[in-house]
OpenMM code with the backbone's topology and positions (N, CA, C; nanometers):
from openmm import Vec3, app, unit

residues = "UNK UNK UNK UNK UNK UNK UNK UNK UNK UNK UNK UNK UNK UNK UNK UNK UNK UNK UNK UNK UNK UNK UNK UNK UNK UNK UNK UNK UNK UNK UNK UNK UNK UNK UNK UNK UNK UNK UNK UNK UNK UNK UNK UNK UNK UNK UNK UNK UNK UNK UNK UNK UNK UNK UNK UNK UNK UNK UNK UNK UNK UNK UNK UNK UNK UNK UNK UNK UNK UNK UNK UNK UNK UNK UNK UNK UNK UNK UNK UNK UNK UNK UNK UNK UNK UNK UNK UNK UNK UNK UNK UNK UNK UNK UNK UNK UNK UNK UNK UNK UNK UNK UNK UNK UNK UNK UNK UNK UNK UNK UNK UNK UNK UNK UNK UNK UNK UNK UNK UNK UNK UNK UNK UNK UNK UNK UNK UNK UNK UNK UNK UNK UNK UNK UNK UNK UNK UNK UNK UNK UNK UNK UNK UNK UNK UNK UNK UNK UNK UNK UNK UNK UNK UNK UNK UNK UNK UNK UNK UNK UNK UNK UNK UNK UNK UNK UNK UNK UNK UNK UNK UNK UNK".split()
positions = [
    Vec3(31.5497, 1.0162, 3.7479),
    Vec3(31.4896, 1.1433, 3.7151),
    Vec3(31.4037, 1.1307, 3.5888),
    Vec3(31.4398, 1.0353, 3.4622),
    Vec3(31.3705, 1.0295, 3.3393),
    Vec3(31.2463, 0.9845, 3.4070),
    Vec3(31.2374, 0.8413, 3.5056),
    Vec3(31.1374, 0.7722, 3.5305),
    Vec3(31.0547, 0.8523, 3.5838),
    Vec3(31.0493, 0.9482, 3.6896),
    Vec3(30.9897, 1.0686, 3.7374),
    Vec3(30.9162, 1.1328, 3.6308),
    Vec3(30.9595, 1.1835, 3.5347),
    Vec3(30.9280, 1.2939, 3.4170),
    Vec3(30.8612, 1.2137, 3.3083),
    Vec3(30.8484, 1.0581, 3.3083),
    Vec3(30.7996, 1.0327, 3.2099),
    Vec3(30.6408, 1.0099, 3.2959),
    Vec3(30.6774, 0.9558, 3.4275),
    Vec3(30.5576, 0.9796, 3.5046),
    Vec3(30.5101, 1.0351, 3.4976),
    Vec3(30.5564, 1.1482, 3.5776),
    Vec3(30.4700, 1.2735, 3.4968),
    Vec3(30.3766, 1.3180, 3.3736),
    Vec3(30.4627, 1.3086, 3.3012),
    Vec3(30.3426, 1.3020, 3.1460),
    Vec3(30.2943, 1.1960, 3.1420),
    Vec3(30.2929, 1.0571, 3.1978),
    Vec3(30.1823, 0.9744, 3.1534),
    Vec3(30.0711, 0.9870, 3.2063),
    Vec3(30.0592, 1.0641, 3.3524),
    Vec3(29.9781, 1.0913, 3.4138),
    Vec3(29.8948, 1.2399, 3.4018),
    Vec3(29.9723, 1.3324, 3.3218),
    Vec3(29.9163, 1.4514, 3.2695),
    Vec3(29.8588, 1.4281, 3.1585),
    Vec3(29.9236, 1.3164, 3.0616),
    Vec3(29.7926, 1.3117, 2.9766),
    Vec3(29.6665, 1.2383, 2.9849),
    Vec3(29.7035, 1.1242, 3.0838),
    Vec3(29.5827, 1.0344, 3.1071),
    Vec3(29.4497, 1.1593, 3.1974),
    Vec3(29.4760, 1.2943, 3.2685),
    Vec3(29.4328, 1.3699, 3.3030),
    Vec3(29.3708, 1.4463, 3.1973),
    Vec3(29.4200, 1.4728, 3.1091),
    Vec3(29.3808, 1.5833, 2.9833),
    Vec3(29.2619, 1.4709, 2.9188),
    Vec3(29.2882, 1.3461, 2.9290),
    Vec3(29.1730, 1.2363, 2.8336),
    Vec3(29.0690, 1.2620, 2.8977),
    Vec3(29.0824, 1.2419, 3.0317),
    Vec3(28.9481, 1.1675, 3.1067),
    Vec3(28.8808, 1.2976, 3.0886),
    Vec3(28.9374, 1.4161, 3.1190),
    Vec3(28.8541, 1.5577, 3.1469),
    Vec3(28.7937, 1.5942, 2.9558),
    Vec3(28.8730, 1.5413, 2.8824),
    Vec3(28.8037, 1.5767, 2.7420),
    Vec3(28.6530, 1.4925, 2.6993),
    Vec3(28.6806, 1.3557, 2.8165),
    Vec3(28.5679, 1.2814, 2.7351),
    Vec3(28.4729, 1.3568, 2.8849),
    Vec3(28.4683, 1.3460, 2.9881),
    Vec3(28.3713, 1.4113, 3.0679),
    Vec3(28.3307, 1.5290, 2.9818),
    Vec3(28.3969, 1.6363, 2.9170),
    Vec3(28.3397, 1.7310, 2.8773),
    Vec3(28.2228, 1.6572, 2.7560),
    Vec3(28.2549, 1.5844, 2.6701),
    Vec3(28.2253, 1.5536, 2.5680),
    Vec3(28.1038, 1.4310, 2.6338),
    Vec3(28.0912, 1.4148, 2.7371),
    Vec3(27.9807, 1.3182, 2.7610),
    Vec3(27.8584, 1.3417, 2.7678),
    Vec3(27.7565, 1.3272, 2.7075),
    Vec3(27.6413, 1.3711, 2.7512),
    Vec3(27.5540, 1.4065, 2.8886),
    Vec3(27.5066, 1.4941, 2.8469),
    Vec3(27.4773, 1.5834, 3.0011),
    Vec3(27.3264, 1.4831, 3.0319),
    Vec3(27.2707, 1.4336, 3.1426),
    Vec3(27.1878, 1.3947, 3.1693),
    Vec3(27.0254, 1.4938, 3.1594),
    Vec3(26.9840, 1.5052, 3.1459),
    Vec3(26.8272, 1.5753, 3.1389),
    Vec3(26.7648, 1.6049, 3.2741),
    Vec3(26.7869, 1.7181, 3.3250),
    Vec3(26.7594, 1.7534, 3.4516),
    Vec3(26.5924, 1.7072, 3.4952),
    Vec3(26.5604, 1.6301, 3.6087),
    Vec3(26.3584, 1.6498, 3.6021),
    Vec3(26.3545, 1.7476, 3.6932),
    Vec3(26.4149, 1.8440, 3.7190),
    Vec3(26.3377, 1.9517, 3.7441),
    Vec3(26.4334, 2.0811, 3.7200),
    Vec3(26.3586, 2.2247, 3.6850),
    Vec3(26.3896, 2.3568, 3.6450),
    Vec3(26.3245, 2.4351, 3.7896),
    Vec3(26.4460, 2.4624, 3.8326),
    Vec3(26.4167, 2.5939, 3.9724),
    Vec3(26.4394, 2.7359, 3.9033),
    Vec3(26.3477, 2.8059, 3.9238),
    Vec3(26.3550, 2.9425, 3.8960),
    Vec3(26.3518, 3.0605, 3.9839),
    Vec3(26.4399, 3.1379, 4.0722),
    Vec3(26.4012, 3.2338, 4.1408),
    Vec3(26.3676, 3.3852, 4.0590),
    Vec3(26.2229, 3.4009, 4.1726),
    Vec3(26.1512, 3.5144, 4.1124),
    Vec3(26.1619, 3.6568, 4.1520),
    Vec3(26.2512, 3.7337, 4.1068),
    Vec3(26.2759, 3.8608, 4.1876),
    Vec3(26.3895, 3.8078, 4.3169),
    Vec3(26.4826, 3.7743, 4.3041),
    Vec3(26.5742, 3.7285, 4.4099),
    Vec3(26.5878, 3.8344, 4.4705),
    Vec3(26.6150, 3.9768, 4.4295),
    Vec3(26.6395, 4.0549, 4.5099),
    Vec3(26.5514, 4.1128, 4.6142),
    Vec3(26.4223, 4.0539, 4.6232),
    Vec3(26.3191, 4.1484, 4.7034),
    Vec3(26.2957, 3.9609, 4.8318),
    Vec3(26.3828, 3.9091, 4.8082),
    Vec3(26.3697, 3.7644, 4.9206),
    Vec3(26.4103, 3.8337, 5.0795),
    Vec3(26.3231, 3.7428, 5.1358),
    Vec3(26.3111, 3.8019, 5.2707),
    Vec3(26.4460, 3.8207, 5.3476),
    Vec3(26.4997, 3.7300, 5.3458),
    Vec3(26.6488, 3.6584, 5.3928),
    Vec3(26.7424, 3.5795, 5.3434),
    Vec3(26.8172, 3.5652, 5.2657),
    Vec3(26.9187, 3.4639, 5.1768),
    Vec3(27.0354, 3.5432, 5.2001),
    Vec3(27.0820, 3.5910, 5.2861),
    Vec3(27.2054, 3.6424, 5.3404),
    Vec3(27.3303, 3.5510, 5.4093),
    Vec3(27.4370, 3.5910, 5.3650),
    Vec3(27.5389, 3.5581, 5.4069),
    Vec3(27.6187, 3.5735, 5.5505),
    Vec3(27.5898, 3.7319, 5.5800),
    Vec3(27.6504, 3.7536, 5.6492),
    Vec3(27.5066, 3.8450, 5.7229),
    Vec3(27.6120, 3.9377, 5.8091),
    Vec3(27.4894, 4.0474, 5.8662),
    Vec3(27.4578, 4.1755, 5.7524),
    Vec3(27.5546, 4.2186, 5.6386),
    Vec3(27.5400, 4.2952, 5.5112),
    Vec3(27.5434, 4.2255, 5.4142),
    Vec3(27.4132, 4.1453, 5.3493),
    Vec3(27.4059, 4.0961, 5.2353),
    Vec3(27.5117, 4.1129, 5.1076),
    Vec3(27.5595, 4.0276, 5.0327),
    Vec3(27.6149, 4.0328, 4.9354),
    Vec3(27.5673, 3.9762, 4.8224),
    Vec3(27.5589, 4.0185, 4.7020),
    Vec3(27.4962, 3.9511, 4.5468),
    Vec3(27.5572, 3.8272, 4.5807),
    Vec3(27.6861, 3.8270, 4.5936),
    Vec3(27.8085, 3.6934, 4.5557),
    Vec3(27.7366, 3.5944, 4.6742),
    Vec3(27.6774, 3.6144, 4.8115),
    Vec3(27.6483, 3.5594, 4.8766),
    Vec3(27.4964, 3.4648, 4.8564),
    Vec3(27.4389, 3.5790, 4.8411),
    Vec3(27.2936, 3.5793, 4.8131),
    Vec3(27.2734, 3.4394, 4.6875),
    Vec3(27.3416, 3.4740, 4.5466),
    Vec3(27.3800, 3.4000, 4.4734),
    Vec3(27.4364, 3.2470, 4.4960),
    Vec3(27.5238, 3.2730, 4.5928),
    Vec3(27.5461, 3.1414, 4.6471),
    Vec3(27.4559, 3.0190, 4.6736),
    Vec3(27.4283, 3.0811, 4.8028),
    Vec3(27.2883, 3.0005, 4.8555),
    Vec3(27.1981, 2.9897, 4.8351),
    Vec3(27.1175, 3.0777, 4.7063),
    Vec3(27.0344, 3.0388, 4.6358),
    Vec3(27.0552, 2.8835, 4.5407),
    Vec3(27.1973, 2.9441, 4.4435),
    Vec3(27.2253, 2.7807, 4.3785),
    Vec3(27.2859, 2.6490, 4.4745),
    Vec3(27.2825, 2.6301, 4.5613),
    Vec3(27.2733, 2.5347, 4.6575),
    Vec3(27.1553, 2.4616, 4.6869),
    Vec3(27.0495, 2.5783, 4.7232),
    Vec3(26.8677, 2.5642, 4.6366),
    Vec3(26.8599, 2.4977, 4.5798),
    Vec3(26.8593, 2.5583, 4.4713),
    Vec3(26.8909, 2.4903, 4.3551),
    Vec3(26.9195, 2.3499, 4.3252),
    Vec3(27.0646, 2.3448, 4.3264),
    Vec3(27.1149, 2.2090, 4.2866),
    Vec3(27.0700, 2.0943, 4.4075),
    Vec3(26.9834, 2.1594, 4.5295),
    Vec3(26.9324, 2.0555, 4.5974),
    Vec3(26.8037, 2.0265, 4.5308),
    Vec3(26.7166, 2.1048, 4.5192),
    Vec3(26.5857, 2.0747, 4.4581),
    Vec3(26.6316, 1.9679, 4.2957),
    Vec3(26.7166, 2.0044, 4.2433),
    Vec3(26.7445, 1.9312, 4.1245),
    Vec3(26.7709, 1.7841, 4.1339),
    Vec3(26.8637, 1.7922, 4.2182),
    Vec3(26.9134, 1.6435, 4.2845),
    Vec3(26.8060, 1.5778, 4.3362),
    Vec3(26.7135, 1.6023, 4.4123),
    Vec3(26.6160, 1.5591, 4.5237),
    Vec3(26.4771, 1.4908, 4.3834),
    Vec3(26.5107, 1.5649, 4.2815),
    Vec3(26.4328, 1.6038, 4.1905),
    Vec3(26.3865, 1.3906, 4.1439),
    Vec3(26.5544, 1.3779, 4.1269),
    Vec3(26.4996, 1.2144, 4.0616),
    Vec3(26.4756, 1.1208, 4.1356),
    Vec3(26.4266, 1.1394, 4.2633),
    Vec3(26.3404, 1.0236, 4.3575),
    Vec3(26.1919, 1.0685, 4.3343),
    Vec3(26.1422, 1.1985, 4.2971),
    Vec3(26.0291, 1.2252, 4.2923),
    Vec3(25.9425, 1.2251, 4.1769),
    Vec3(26.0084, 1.2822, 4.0927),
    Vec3(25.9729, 1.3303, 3.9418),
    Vec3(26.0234, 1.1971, 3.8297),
    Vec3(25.9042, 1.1308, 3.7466),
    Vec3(25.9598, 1.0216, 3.6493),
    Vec3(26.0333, 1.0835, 3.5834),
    Vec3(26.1028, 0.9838, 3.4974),
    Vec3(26.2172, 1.0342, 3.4160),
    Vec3(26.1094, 1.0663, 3.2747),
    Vec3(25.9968, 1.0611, 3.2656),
    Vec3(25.9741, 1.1049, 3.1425),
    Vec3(25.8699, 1.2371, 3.1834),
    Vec3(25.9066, 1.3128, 3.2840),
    Vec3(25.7831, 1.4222, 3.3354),
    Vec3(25.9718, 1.5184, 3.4112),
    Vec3(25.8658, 1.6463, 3.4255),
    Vec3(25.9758, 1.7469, 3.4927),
    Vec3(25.8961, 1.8714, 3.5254),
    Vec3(25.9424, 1.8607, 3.6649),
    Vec3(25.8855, 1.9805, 3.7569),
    Vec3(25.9842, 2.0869, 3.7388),
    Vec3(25.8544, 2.1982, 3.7260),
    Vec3(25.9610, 2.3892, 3.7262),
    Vec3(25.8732, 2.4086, 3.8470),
    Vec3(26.0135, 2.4481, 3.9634),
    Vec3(25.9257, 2.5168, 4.0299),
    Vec3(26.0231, 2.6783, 4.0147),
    Vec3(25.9016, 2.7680, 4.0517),
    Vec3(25.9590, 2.8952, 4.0993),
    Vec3(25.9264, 2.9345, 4.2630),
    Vec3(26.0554, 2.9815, 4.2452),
    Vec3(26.0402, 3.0220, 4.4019),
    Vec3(26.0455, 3.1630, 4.4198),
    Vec3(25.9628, 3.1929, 4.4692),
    Vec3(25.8888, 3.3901, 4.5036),
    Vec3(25.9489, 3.4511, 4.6521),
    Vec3(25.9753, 3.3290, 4.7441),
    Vec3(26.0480, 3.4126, 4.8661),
    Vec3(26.1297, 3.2775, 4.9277),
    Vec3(26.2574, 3.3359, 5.0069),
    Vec3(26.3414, 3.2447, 5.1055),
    Vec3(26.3341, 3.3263, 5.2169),
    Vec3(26.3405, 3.2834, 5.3634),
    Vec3(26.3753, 3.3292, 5.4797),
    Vec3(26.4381, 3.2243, 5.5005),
    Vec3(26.5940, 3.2012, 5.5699),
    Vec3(26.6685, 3.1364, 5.5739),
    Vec3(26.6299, 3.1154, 5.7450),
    Vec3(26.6613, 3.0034, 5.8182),
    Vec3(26.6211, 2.9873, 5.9524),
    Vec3(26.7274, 3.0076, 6.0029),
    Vec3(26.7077, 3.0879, 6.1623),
    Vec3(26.7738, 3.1500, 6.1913),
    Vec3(26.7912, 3.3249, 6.1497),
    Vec3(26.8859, 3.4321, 6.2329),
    Vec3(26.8881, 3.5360, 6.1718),
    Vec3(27.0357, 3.5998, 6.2444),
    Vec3(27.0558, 3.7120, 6.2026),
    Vec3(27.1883, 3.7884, 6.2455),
    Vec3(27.1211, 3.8726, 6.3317),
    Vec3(27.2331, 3.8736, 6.4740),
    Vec3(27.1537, 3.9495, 6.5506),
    Vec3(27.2887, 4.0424, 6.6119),
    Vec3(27.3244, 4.1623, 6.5318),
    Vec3(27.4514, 4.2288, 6.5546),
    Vec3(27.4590, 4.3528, 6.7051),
    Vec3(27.3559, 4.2881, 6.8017),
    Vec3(27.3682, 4.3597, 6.9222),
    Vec3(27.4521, 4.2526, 6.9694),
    Vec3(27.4875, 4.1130, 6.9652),
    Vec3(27.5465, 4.0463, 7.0265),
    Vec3(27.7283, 4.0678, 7.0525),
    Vec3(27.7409, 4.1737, 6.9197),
    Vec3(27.8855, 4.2831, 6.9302),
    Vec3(27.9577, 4.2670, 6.8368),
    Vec3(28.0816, 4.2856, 6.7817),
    Vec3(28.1172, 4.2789, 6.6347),
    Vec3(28.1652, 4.1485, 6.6151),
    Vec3(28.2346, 4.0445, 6.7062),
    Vec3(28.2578, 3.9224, 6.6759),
    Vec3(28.1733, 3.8468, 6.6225),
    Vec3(28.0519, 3.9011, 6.6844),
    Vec3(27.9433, 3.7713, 6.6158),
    Vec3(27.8571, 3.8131, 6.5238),
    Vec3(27.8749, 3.9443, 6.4451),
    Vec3(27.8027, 4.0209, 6.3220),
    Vec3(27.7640, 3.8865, 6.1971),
    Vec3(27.8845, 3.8466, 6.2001),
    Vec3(27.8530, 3.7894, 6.0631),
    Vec3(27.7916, 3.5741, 6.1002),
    Vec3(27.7506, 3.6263, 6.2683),
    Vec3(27.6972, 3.4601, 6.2392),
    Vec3(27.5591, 3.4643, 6.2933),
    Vec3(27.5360, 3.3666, 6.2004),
    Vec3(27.3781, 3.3189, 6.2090),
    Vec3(27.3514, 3.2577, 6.3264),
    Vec3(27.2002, 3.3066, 6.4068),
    Vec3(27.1859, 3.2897, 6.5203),
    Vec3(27.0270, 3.1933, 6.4750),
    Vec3(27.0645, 3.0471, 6.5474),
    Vec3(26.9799, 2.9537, 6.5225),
    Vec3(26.8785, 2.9973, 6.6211),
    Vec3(26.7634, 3.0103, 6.6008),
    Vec3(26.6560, 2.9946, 6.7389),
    Vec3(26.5227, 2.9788, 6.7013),
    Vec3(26.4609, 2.8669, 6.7534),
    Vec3(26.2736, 2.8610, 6.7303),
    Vec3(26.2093, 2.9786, 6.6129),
    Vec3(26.2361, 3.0710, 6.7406),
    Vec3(26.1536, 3.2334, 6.6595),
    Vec3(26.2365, 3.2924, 6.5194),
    Vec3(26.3110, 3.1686, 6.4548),
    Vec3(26.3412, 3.2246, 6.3363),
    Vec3(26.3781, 3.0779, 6.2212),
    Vec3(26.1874, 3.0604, 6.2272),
    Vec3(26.2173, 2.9689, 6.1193),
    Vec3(26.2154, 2.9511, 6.0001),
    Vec3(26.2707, 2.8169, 5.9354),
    Vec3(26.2863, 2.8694, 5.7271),
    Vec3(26.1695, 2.8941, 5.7170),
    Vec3(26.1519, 2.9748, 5.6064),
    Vec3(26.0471, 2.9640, 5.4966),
    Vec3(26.0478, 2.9741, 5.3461),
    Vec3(25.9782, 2.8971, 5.2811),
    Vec3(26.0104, 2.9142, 5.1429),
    Vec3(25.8751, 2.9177, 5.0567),
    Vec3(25.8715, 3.0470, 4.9689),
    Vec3(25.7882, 3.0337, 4.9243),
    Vec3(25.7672, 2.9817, 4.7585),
    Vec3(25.6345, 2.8802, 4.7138),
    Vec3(25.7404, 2.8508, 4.5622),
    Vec3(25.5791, 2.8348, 4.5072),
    Vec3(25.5986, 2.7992, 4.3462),
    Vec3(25.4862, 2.7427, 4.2945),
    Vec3(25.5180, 2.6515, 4.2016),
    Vec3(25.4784, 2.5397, 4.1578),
    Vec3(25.4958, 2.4578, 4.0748),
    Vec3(25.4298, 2.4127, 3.9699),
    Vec3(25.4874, 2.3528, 3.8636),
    Vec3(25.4228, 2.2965, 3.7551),
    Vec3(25.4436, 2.1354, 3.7492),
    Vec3(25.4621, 2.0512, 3.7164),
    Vec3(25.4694, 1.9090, 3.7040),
    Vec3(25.4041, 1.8904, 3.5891),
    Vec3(25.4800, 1.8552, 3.4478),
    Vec3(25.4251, 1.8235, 3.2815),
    Vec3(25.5436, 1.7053, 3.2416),
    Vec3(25.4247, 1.6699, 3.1606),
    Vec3(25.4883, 1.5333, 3.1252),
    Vec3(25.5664, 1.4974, 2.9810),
    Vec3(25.5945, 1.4583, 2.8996),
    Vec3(25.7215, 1.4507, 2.8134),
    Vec3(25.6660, 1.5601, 2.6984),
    Vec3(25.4770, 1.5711, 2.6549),
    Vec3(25.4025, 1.6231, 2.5568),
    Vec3(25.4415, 1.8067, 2.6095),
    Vec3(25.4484, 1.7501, 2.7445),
    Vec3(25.4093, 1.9476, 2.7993),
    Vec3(25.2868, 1.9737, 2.9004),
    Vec3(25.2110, 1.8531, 2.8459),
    Vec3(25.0659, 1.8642, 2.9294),
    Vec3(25.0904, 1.8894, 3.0675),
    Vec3(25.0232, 1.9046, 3.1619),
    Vec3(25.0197, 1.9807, 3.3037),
    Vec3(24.9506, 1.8610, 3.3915),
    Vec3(25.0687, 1.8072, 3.4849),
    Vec3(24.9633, 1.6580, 3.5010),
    Vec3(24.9217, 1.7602, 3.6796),
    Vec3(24.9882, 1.8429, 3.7284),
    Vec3(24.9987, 1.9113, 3.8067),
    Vec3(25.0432, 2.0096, 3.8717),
    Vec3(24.9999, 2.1216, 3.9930),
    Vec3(25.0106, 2.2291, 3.9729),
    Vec3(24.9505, 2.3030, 4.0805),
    Vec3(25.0468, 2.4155, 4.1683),
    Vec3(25.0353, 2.4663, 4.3151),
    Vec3(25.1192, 2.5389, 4.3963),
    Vec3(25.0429, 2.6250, 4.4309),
    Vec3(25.1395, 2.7307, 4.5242),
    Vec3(25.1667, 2.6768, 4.6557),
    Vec3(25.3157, 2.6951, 4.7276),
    Vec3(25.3290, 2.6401, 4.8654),
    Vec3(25.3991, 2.7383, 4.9362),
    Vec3(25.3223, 2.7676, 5.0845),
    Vec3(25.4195, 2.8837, 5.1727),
    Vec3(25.4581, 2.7696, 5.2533),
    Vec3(25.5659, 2.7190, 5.2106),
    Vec3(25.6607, 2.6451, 5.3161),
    Vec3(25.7683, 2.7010, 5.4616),
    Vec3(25.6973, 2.6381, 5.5769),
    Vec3(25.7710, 2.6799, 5.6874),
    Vec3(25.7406, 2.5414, 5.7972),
    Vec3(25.8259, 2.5377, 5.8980),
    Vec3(25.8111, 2.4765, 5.9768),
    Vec3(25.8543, 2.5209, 6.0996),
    Vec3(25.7719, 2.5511, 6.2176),
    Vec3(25.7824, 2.5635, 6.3274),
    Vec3(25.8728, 2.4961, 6.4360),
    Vec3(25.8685, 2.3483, 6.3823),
    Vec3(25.9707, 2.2533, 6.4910),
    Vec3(26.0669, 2.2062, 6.4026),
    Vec3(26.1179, 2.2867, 6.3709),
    Vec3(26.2802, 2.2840, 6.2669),
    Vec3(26.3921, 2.2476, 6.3427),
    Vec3(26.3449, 2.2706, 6.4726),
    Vec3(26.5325, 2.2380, 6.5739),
    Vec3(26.4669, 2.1122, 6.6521),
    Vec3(26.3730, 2.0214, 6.6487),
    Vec3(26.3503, 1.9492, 6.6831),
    Vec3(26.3679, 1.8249, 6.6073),
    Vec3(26.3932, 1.8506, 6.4905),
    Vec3(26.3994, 1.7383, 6.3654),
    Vec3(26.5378, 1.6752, 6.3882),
    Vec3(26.5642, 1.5596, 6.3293),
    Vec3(26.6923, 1.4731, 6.3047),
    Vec3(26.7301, 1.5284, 6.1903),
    Vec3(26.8745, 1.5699, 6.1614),
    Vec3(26.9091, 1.6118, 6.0406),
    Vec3(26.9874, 1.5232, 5.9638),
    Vec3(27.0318, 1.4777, 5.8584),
    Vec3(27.1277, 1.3906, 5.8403),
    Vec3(27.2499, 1.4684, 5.7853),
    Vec3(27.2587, 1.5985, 5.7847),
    Vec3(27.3910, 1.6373, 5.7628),
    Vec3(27.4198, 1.7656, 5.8743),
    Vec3(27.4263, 1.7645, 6.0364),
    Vec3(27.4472, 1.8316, 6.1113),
    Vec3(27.5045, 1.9358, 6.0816),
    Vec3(27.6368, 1.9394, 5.9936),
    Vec3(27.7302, 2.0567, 5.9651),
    Vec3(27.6631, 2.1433, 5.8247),
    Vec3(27.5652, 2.0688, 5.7434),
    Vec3(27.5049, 2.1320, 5.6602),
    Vec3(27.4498, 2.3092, 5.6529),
    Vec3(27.4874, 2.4219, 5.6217),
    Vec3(27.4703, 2.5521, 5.6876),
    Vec3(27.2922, 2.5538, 5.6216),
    Vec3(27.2117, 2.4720, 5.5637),
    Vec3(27.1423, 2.5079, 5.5120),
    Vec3(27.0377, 2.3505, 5.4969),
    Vec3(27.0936, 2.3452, 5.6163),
    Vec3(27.0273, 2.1841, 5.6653),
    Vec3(26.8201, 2.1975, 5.6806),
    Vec3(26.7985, 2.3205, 5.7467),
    Vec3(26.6789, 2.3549, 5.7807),
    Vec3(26.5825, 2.3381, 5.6361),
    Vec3(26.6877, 2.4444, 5.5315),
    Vec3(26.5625, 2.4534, 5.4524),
    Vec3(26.5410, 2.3371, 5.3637),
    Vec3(26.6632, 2.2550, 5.3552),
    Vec3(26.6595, 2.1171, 5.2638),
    Vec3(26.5725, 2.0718, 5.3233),
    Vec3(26.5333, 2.0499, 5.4908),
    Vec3(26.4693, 1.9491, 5.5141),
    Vec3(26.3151, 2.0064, 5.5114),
    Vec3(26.3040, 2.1268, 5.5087),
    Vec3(26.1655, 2.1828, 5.4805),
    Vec3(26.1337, 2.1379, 5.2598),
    Vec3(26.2479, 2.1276, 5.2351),
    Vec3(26.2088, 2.0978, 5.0701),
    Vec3(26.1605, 1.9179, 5.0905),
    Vec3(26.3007, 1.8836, 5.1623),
    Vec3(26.2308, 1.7152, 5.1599),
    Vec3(26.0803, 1.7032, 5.2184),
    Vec3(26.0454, 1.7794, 5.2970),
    Vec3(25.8980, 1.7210, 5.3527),
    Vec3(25.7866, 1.7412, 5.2621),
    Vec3(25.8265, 1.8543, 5.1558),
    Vec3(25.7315, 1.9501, 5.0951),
    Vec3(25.6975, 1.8005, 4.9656),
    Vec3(25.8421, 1.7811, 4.9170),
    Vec3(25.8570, 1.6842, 4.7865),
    Vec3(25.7966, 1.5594, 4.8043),
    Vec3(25.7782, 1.4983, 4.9945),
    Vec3(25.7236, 1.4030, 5.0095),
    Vec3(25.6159, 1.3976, 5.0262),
    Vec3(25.5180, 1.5081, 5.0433),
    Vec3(25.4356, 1.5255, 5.0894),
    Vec3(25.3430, 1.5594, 4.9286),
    Vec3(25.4099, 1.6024, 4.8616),
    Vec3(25.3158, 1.6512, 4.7210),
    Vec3(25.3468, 1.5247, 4.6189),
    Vec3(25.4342, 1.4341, 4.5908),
    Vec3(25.4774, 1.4131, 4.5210),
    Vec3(25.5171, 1.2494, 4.5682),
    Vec3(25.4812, 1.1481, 4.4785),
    Vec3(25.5342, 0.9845, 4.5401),
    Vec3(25.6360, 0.9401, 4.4854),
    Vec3(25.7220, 0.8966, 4.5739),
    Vec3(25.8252, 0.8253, 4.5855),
    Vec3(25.8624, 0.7776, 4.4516),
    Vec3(25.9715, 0.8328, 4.3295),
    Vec3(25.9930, 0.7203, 4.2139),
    Vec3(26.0687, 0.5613, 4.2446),
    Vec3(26.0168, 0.4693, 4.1899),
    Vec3(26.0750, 0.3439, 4.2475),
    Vec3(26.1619, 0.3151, 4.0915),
] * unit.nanometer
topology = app.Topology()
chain = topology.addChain("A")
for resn in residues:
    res = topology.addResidue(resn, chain)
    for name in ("N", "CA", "C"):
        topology.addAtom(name, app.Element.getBySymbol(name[0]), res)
């Protein structure tokens, strides 16, 4: 029973270390700043079939922390893109004639594809503006694409960001 309990605390404190120095580690320097503009007037970023802040909120920072992530294959480490984004239509839509079981699920189909609308800056370590542009991002053959994360609920619009990032922006090696 001692051997148990001393276990215990050697392993609760080796827990309390690691989480003090993670806190205490330096945070990496994001290359890119997402900003949503007026979230509340976005076409579609819904959760369910009755929108929720808590929802809405959600899947916006998912956005987010994808564009951020996606951010250091594109953006050098001594430059950083802000983009703002002015509208989401999430692909797919709720279609609550289908009866109350299926209110709250998203109905994938052609005639309801992502769109995202954004604008960007790209400046380099001074501030200077090496580039700079508005994009109404959508794609028509969204259910025709290979996805690499099938179960992803938000697979469509990542892959409408990856085409956008590859398409404006070269590859960091």
């Amino acid at each position: 029973m001692k051997t148990l309990r001393l276990l215990f605390a050697v392993v609760s404190g080796a827990t309390a270390l690691v989480s003090l120095r993670a806190a205490d580690a330096p945070k990496t320097d994001a290359r890119a700043e997402v900003i949503f503009f007026e979230r509340e007037k976005f076409t579609d970023v819904k959760d369910g079939f009755a929108e929720t802040p808590a929802g809405r909120d959600a899947i916006l920072d998912q956005i987010r922390d994808y564009i951020v992530s996606q951010a250091k294959w594109y953006v050098p480490a001594d430059q950083k893109l802000t983009v703002t984004i002015t509208d989401v239509d999430l692909a797919g839509d709720f279609e609550p004639a289908r009866g109350p079981r299926l209110d709250d699920v998203r109905i994938i189909r052609d005639i309801y594809p992502p769109k995202i609308s954004l604008s960007f800056k790209l400046t380099d370590a001074e501030g200077k503006e090496l580039k700079h542009g508005t994009r109404d991002l959508t794609d028509l053959m969204f259910m025709s694409k290979l996805t690499m994360n099938p179960n992803d609920p938000l697979r469509y619009e990542k892959n409408l960001l990856d085409d956008w990032l590859r398409t404006d922006f070269k590859r960091v090696k």
